[in-house]
N, C-alpha and C positions, 0 to 999 in steps of 0.2 A: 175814102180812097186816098192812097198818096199823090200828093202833091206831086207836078211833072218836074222830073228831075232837072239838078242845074246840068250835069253834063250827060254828053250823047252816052246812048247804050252799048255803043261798042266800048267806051272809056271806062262806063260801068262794071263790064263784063272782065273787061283785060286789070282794073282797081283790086274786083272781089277776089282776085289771087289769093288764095294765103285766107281767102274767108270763105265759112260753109252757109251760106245762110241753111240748110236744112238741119247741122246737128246745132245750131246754136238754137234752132226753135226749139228741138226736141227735148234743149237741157233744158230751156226758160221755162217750157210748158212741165216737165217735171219735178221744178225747184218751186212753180208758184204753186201748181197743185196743193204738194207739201205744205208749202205758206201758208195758202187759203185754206186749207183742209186742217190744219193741227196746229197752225202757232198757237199761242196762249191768246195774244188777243187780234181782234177782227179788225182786218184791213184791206178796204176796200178796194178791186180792182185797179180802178180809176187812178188810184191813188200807187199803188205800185208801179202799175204802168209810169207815172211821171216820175217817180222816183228814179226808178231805174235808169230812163231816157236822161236825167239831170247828171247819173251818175255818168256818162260819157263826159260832162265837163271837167273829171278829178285828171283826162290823159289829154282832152285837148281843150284848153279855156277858150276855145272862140265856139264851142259848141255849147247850146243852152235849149233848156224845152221851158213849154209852157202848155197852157191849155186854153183854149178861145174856144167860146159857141160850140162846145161840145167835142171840139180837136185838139186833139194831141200833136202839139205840132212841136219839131226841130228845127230849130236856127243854127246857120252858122256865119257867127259874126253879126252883121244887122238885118242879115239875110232870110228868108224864109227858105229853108233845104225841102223840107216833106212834110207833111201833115198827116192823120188819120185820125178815123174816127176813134171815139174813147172806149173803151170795154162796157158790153150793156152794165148798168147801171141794176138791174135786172136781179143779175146775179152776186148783188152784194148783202143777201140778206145775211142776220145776224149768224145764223149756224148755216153752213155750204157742204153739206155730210156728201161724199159719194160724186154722185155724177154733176149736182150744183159747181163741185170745185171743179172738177174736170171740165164742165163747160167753160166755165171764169178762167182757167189756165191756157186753155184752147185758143182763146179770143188773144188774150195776154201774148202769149208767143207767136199767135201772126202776127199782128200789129207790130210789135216790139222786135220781128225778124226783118222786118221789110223795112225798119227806119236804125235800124242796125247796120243791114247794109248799104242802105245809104249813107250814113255814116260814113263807112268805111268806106264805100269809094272816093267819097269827097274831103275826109282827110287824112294826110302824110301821116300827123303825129299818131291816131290809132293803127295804122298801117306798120309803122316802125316798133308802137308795141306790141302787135301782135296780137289775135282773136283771143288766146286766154285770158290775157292784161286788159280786154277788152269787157267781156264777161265781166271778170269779175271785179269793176268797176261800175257797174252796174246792179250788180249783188250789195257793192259794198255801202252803197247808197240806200236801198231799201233797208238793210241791215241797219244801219244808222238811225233808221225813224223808229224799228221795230225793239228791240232790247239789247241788252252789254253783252251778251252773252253769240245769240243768233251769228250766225259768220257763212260766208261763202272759201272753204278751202280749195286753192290750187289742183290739179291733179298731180304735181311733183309735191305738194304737202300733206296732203291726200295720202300718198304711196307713204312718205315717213312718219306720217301718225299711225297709219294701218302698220308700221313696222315698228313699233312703241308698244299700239295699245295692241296689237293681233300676235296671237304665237309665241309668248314670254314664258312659256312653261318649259322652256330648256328639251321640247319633243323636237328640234331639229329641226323645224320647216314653221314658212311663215306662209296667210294666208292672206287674200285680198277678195275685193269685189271682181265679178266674174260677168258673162255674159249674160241678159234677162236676170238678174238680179240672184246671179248664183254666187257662191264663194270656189275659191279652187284655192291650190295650192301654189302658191306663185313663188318659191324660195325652200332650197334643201342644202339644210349642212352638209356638207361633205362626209362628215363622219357620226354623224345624227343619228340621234334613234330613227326617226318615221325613212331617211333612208333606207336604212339595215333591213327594215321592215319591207320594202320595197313599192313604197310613194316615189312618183312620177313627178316633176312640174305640168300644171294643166288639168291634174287630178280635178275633178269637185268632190267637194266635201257636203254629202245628203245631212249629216249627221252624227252628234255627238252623244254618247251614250245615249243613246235611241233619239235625239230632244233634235228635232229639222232647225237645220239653223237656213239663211239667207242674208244677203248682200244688207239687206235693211235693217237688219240686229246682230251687225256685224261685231258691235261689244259683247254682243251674249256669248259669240263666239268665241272670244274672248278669252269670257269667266269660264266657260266651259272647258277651256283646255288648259286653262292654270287647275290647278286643286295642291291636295297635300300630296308632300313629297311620297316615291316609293311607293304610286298609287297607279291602279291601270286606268288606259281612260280607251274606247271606243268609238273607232272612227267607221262611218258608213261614207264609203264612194262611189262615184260610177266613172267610169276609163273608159269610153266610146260608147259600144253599146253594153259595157261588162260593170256587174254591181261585184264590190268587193267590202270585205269584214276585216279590218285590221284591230288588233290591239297593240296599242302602246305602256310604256311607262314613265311615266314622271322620274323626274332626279329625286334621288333621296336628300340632296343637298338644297334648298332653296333660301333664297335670301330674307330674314326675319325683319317684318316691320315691329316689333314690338321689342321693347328694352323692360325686361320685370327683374325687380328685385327687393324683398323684406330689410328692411333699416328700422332699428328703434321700434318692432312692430308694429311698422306699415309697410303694405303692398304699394308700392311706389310703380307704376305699368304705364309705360310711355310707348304710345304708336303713333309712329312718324309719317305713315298712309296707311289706308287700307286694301292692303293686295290681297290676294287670293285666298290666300293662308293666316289672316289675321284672327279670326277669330276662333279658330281652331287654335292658334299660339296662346292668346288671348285663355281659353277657358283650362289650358292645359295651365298655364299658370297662376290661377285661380284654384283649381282641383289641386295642386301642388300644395301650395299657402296653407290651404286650408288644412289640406289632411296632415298638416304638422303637428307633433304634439301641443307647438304653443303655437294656436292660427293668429294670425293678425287682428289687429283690434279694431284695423280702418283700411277702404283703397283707397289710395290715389289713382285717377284718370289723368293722364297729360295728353292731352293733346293739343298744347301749343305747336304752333307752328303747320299742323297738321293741315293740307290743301285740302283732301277728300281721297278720292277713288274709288274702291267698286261701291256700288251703293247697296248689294245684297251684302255685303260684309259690315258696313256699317250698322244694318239694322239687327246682325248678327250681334254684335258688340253689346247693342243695348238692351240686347235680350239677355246675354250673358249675367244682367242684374235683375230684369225682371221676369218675375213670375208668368206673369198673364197682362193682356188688355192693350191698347194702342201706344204704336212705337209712335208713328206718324202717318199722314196721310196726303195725295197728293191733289190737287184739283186741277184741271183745264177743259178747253171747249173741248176735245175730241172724248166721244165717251173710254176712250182707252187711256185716257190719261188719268181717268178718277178710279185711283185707288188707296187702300187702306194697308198698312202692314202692323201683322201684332203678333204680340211675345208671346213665344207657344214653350218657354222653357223652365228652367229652374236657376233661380237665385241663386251664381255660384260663389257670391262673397255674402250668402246667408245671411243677410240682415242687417251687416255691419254697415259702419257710416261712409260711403263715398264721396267721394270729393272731385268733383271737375275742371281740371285745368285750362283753360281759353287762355287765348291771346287775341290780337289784330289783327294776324294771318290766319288764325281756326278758320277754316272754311266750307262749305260745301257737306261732303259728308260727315265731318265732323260734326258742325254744327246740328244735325240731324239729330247726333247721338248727344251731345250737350242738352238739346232742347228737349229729347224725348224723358232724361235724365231728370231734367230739372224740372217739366212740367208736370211728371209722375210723382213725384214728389219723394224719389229714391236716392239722388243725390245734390249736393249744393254746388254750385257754380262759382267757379273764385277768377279774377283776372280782372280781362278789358271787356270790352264789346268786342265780339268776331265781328268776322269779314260782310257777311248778310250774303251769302250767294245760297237761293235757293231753288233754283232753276235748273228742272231736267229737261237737255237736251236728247233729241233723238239724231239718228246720223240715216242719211239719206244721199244716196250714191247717185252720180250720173254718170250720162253717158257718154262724157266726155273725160272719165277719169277721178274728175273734182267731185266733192260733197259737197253737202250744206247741210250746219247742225241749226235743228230749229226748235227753240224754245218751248215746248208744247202744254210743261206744267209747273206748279211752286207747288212747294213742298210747305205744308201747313206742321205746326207743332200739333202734339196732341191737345191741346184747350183750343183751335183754332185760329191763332195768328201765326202769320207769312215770317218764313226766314229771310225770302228776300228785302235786300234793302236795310231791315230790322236789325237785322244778326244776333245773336244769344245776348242776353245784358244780366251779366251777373251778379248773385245772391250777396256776396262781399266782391267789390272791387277793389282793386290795389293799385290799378294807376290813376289815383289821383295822389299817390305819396303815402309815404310811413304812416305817418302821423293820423293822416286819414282813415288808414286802416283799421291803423289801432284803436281807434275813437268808436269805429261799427264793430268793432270787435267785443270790446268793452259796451256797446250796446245789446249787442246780439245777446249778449250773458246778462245779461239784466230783463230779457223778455223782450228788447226793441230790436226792430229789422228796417235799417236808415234806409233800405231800396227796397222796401214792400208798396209802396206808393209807387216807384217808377214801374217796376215789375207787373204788379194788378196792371196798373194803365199798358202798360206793352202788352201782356194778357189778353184785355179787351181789342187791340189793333184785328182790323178785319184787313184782308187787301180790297184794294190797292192803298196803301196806307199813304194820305198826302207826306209830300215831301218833308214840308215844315213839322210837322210828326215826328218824322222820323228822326230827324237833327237835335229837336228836343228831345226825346227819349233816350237815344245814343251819348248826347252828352254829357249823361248822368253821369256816365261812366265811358269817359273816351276810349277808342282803339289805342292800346301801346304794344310794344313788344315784351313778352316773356321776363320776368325779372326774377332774381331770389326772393324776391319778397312773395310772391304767389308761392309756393314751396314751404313758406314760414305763415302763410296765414294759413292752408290748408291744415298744416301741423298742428295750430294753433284749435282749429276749430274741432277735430278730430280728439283732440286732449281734454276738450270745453261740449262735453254732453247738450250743456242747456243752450248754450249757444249754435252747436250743431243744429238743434230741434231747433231752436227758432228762425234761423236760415232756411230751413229746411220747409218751414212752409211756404207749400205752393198758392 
C-alpha cells in the first residue's frame, strides 16, 4: 500500500489538475505489456517498475526511488513521499506469452499510477512539465537499461513520423492510428487523388488490397500504399455503419533510390535507401545491362552511406542475385519474431562477379543485403565495417497518442552471426590506406585472403557477442566514410578473376 501522503487530499486532488492518473495507467499497462511480452530480451518486472520510478529524476532531481524489503519506494529529497509493494516477482518467468504479460503489465500500471500521481501533486517541477514530459521520462529510463534502439515517441512525434513513414505514395491522404487500434484517414490533399475519389477525414481503413491492416503494423501500411508507379492500389473502408471499395492510382512519377549506369563494362548501381520501388528499379536495370549486346562483365552494389528502410525491399535486392536458399533470418523471444526469408528468384546479373560497396554509415537494411551477399558466397564485400544495427523494431500505438518502438528481434546473417553490434567486416578493406589495399590485393592474386582469419572468427560470433569481441573484430577493418579508393579496389578485383575467387570465399 502507499505510503500516507505528505499532503492533505484536498491539496492532492486540486495538484492532480492537468494529470489523468487513469490514461496514464492504461498507457503504462500497454507499453509494459509490449515490453514484457516481445522485447528481445527479458526484464523483469521488479526491475522496470524501478526504472521508470528513477526516471521521474531526469524532470525533478529531488525525486529519487529505491527499493527496501520488497517496496518500491519514492523519495522526495531525504524524504520518504510513497511506497508500494513490488510487482509479484511471480511473474517474471523467462517467457511471459499471453496473459503472464498481461498480468505483470496489470500490476506494473497500478503501482506505478498511484506513485505517479503522487509525484505529481508533490512536485511543481513535473507540474510545469507537464503529464506527457512526464511519461515519457519514465519511458526514457527503462529504455536506457533495455537497447539503442527501444524509444518511447511523444504523441506530437508520433503524428510526424506517422506523416514521414505513412501515405508517401503521392495517393493524397495520410493516415494514423485510430480508435481500438484501427487506422483511419487522418489528412486529404486538397486536390489528391483519394479525395477525387471521395475519401472523408475519419474514414478507417479495413484494408489494402484485400491484406487487414491495423494501428499495430502501422509500417505494413505503409509498404502497402507505396508500390510502383501508374499502379492501382485498393482501399477497403467503413464510414459509420457503410463498407465502401475504392480504387486508387499511384503517380506514374516516383522518386528513384537507385542511380545505375554501365562505365568500362561495369554495372555500377547505387541505392541510396530502400523505398518502395527499389527493387523493382533495381532488377529493371539489371534486365537492361544484360539484354545488351555487350552485358557487363561485373556489378557493382554501392551502398555506402545507405541507412536502411523497407525491409521487404532489402530482401528483394538480394534476391535479385540469387537463385535460391537463405537471404537471412531473424531470432527473438516472441514466437513471431523467428523468421526465415529466402530467395525464391533468378540471378539477374547471371553469374557475373559482384561487388559490395559498405561504408561506416551502411546500415540496417543494407547491411542485411551486404551480409546475405557475402555470406552466400555471391559477392565480395569491399570498404569499412558498417554501422551493426540489426534490430527489428516493431511500433506500438497508445492511447495517449505516443508509441513505443520495441526491439523484439536481430537479424542473423545466413551462417548464423548477429548484425547487431558486428556490422558487415569486409572481404578487402580500404580504410586502412592505399597502400594497405594494394598489399591484399596483391595477396588476394596470389591465392591469400589477409581477412579470412577475421572473417571465419566473425562467422563463428553467436549473440550476444561480448563486447571485447566485438572491438577486436571491427578493428580489423575500422568504420571510415566512403572514399575513391573503394570504387578503384572493386575495379580492381572484377579485372583480377583469381583474386575475385579468392575474396570470394566464404
Amino acid at each position: 500500500m502507499l505510503a500516507a501522503p505528505l499532503a492533505p487530499l484536498a491539496a492532492l486532488a486540486q495538484a492532480e489538475t492537468g494529470f489523468s492518473r487513469s490514461l496514464t495507467r492504461v498507457v503504462l499497462r500497454e507499453a509494459f505489456e509490449a515490453i514484457i511480452d516481445r522485447h528481445l530480451e527479458v526484464a523483469a518486472p521488479e526491475e522496470l517498475a524501478l526504472w521508470s520510478l528513477r526516471g521521474l529524476g531526469a524532470v525533478d532531481t529531488s525525486l529519487s526511488a529505491d527499493v527496501q524489503g520488497g517496496l518500491l519506494r519514492l523519495h522526495l529529497g531525504a524524504g520518504l513521499l510513497a511506497e508500494a509493494p513490488l510487482p509479484s516477482s511471480a511473474l517474471s518467468a523467462q517467457t511471459r506469452p499471453g496473459a503472464a504479460a498481461h498480468g505483470a503489465a496489470e500490476q506494473l500500471a497500478d503501482t506505478l499510477a498511484q506513485l505517479y500521481a503522487q509525484a505529481w501533486a508533490s512536485s511543481p517541477p513535473l507540474r510545469r512539465a507537464g503529464m506527457e514530459r512526464v511519461i515519457q521520462a519514465g519511458f526514457d529510463e527503462v529504455f536506457n537499461h533495455l537497447d539503442p534502439y527501444s524509444r518511447y515517441i511523444t504523441a506530437e512525434e508520433a503524428w510526424n513520423a506517422r506523416q514521414r513513414r505513412v501515405g508517401q505514395s503521392g495517393l493524397g491522404l495520410r493516415v494514423a492510428s485510430g480508435p481500438r487500434g484501427s487506422v483511419v484517414v487522418a489528412a486529404l490533399e486538397a486536390e489528391g487523388e483519394a479525395r477525387r475519389a471521395g475519401l472523408r477525414e475519419g474514414d478507417t481503413l479495413l484494408a489494402i488490397d484485400g491484406i487487414p491492416v491495423s494501428a499495430r503494423r502501422i509500417t505494413q501500411a505503409a509498404e502497402l500504399l507505396e508500390g510502383p508507379p501508374d499502379t492501382p492500389v485498393r482501399l477497403s473502408l467503413r464510414r459509420g455503419g457503410q463498407r465502401l471499395n475504392v480504387v486508387l492510382r499511384r503517380p506514374s512519377e516516383v522518386l528513384r533510390s537507385l542511380r545505375a549506369e554501365v562505365l568500362d563494362g561495369i554495372l555500377w548501381a547505387r541505392i541510396s535507401v530502400f523505398s518502395a520501388v527499389t527493387t523493382e528499379q533495381l532488377s529493371e536495370a539489371l534486365n537492361n545491362a544484360f539484354a545488351a549486346p555487350v552485358p557487363p562483365r561485373g556489378v557493382v552494389l554501392d551502398l555506402r552511406g545507405n541507412r536502411g528502410g523497407i525491409l521487404a525491399q532489402a530482401m528483394g535486392v538480394a534476391d535479385a542475385f540469387l537463385g535460391g536458399g537463405m537471404v537471412a533470418q531473424s531470432a527473438g523471444r516472441h514466437p513471431e519474431a523467428q523468421r526465415i526469408w529466402e530467395a525464391g528468384g533468378t540471378d539477374l546479373a547471371r553469374g557475373r562477379p559482384v561487388v559490395v560497396l559498405v561504408d561506416g554509415r551502411t546500415a540496417s537494411a543494407a547491411e542485411i543485403v551486404a551480409a546475405a551477399l557475402g555470406d552466400r558466397g555471391r559477392a565480395v564485400v569491399v570498404g569499412s565495417a558498417t554501422l551493426g544495427k540489426g534490430l527489428i523494431q516493431i511500433v506500438v500505438p497508445l492511447p495517449n497518442g505516443a508509441e513505443v518502438l520495441i526491439s523484439w528481434s536481430r537479424v542473423l546473417a545466413p551462417l548464423g552471426w548477429p548484425v547487431q553490434g558486428l556490422g558487415v567486416i569486409p572481404a578487402l578493406c580500404t580504410s586502412l590506406g592505399l597502400e594497405a589495399a594494394q598489399q591484399a590485393l596483391q595477396q588476394l592474386g596470389q591465392g591469400v585472403s589477409p581477412m579470412q582469419p577475421v572473417l571465419s572468427r566473425a562467422r563463428r560470433a553467436r549473440a550476444p557477442v561480448p563486447a571485447s569481441e566485438v572491438v577486436a573484430l571491427r578493428a580489423a577493418c575500422p568504420p571510415a566514410e566512403e572514399r575513391d579508393l573503394d570504387q578503384q579496389a572493386a575495379r580492381a578485383l572484377i579485372d583480377s578473376p583469381a583474386a575475385y575467387r579468392t575474396a570470394l570465399s566464404p
